[in-house]
C-alpha positions in Angstrom: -118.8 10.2 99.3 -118.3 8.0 96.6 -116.8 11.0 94.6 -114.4 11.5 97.4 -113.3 8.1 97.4 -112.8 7.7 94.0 -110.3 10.6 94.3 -108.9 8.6 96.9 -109.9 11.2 99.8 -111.1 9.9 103.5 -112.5 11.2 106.2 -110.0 11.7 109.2 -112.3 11.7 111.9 -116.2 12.1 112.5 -118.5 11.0 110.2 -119.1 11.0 106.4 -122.9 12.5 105.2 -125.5 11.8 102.6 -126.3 13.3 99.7 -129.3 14.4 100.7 -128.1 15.8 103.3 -129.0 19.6 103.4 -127.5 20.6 106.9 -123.4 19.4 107.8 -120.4 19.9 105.8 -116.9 18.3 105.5 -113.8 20.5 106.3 -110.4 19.7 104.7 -107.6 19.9 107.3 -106.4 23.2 106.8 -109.7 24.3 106.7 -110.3 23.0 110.7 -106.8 23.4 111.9 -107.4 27.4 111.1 -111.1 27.3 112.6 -109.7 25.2 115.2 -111.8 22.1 115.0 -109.7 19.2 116.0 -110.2 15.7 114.7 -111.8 14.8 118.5 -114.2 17.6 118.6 -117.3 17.5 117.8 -120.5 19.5 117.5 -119.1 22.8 115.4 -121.3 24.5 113.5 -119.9 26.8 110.5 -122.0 29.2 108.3 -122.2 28.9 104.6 -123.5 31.2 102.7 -126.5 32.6 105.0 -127.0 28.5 106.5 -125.3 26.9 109.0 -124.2 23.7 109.0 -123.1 21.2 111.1 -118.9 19.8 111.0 -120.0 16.3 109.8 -115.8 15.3 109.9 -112.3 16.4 109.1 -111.3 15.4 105.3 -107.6 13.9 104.8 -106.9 14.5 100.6 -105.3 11.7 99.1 -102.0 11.2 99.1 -99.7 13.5 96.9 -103.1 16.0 96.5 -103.7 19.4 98.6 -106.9 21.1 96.7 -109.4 19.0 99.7 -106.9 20.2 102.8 -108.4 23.9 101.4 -111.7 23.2 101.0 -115.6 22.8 102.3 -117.6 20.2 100.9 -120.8 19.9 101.1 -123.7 17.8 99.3 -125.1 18.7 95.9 -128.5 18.7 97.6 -127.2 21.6 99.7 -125.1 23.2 96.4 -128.8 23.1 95.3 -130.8 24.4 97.8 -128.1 27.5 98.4 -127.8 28.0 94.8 -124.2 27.2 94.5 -125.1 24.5 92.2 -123.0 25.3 89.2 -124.4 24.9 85.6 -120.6 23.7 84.2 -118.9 20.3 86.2 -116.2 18.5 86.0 -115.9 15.1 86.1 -112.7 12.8 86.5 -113.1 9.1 84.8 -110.4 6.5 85.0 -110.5 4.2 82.7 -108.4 0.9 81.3 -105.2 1.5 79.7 -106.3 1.6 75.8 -110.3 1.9 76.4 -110.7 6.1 76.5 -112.0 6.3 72.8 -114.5 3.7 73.3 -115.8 5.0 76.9 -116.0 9.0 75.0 -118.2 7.2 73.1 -120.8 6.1 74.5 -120.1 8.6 78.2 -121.8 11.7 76.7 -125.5 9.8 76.6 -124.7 8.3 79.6 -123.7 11.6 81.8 -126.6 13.6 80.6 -129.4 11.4 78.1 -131.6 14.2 77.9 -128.7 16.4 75.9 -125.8 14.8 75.3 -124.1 17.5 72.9 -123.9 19.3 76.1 -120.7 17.3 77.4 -117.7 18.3 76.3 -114.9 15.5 75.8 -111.4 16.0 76.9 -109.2 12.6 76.4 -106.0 12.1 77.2 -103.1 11.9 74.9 -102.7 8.8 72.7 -99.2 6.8 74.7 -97.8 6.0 70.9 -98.4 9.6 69.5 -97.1 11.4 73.0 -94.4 9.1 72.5 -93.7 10.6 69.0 -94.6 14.0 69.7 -91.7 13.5 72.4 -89.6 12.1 69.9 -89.7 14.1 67.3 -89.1 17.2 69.8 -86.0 15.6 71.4 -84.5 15.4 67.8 -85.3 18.5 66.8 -83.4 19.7 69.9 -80.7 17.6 69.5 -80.6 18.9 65.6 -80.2 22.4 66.8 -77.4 21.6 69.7 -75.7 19.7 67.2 -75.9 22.1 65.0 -74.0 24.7 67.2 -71.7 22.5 68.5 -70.2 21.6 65.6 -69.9 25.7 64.4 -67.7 26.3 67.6 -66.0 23.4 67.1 -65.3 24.3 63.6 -63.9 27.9 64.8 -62.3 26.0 67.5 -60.6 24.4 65.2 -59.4 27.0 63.2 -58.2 29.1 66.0 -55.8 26.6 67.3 -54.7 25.5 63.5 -53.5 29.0 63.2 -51.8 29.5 66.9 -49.5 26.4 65.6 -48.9 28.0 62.1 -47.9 31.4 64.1 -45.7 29.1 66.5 -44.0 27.4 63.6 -43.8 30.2 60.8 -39.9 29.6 61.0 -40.3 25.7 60.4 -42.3 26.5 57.6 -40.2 28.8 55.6 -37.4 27.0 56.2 -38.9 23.7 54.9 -40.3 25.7 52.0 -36.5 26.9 51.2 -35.3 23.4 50.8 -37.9 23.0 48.4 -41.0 21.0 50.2 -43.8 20.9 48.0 -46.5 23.5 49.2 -49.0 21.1 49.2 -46.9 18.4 51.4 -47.2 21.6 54.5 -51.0 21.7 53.8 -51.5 18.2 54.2 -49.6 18.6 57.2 -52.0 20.6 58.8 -54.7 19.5 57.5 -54.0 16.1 58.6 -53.1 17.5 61.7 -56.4 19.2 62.3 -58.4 16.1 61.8 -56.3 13.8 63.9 -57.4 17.2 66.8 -61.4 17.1 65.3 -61.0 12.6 66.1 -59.4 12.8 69.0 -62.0 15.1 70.2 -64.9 13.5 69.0 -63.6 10.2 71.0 -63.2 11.9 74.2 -66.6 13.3 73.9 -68.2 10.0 73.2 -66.0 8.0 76.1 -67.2 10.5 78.6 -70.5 11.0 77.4 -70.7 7.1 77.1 -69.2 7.1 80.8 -71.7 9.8 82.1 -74.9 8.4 80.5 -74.3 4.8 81.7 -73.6 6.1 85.7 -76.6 7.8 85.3 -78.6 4.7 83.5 -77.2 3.0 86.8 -77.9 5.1 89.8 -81.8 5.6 88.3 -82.4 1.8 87.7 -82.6 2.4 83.7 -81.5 0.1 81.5 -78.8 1.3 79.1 -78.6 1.3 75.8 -76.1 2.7 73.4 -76.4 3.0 70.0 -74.3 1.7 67.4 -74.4 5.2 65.2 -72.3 6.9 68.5 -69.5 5.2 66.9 -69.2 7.5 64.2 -68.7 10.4 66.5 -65.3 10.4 66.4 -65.4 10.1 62.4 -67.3 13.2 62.4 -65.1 14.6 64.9 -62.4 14.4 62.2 -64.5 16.0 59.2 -65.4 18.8 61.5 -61.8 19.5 62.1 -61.2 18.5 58.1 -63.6 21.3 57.5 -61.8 23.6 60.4 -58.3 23.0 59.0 -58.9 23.6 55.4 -58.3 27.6 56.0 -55.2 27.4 58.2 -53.8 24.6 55.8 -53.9 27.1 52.8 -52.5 30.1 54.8 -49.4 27.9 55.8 -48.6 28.0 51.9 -48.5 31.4 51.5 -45.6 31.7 53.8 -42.7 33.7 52.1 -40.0 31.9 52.8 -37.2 34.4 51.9 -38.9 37.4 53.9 -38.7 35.0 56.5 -35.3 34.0 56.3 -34.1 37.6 55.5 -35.7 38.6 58.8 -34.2 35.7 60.7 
């Protein structure tokens, strides 16, 4: 019972047992709604194994936990006596925040003094080094998304560079007849490609920004942005820098005179 209790179980109705007792069992409430043992019955006997025992009470899990609403308890003396006694168990110890390396030390000799290399440890994860394991996994993630993100962005870029250098092939010619300097029309696009890249990045961070602080509100978190999100629309504008570079140099090699010949 005091098992039970530590797991935050409790018996529903009838009676809880002893464990020396060889004779009554505890039904979980599954268990006695599909018998049909009801909470004011009493009296039911059920057979386990080749005994049978008497329905000491009806066992309610605690809350949150199913595995007891399946299940037939009975007393270790009785495990014992039918031979379900198993050689392997598993015990569940709560301990103080911070303590769990000091308790696994000295819990082995205290479980089982006669052999205590026979207990097998299984601790729970350090806060600070989940915490980092966490960490270190959301970066990678973010590494890799970023990663790809800036690729399409990049073709992105370069797709819509050269749509407006198809749309404008006229303009250019012409403005290479009058004798504009070829670099002047690259710089014209290039520039034009990273003021696309920063605007971009700035929408991204507003509405990101926007997004992540709605949700920071409706959960109760406290938000926090940091100050490196500034420089998203700054790599916005290398990344369309590095996307305009391409359609920049192909807006030189525009031959004016076919051009206007075919005009």
């Amino acid at each position: 019972m005091d098992g039970l209790a530590a797991r935050g179980a409790s018996v529903q109705s009838g009676l809880p047992f002893a464990d020396a007792d060889t004779n009554t069992v505890l039904l979980g409430e599954r268990v006695a709604s599909e018998l049909g043992i009801g909470g004011a019955q009493a009296g039911h006997e059920i057979t386990v194994g080749d005994a049978r025992m008497r329905v000491a009470g009806i066992l309610e899990d605690a809350p949150h936990q199913s595995a007891l609403a399946t299940s037939i308890v009975i007393t270790p003396a009785a495990a014992r006596q039918l031979g379900m006694l198993p050689t392997v168990r598993t015990v569940h110890i709560g301990v103080t925040q911070g303590t769990a390396s000091r308790v696994a030390r000295y819990l082995p000799m205290a479980l089982a003094p006669a052999d205590p290399q026979s207990v097998s440890l299984k601790l729970p994860a350090d806060p600070r080094s989940l915490r980092a394991s966490l960490m270190t996994d959301a970066e990678q993630t973010t590494l890799i998304i970023t990663v790809v993100m800036v690729v399409v962005s990049i073709f992105t870029v370069v797709n819509t560079m050269q749509i407006a250098i198809a749309e404008r092939r006229r303009e250019i010619g012409i403005s290479l007849a009058l004798g504009m300097p070829a670099w002047h029309i690259a710089a014209q696009f290039l520039l034009e490609a990273m003021l696309l890249g920063f605007c971009g990045g700035f929408a991204g961070m507003a509405v990101g920004s926007l997004m992540a602080a709605a949700l920071a509100m409706g959960m109760g978190w406290p938000f926090m942005l940091p100050w490196t999100v500034l420089l998203v629309p700054v790599a916005g504008a290398v990344v369309g820098a590095v996307g305009g570079v391409v359609p920049a140099v192909q807006a030189t090699r525009v031959d004016s005179a076919e051009l206007l010949r075919s005009a």
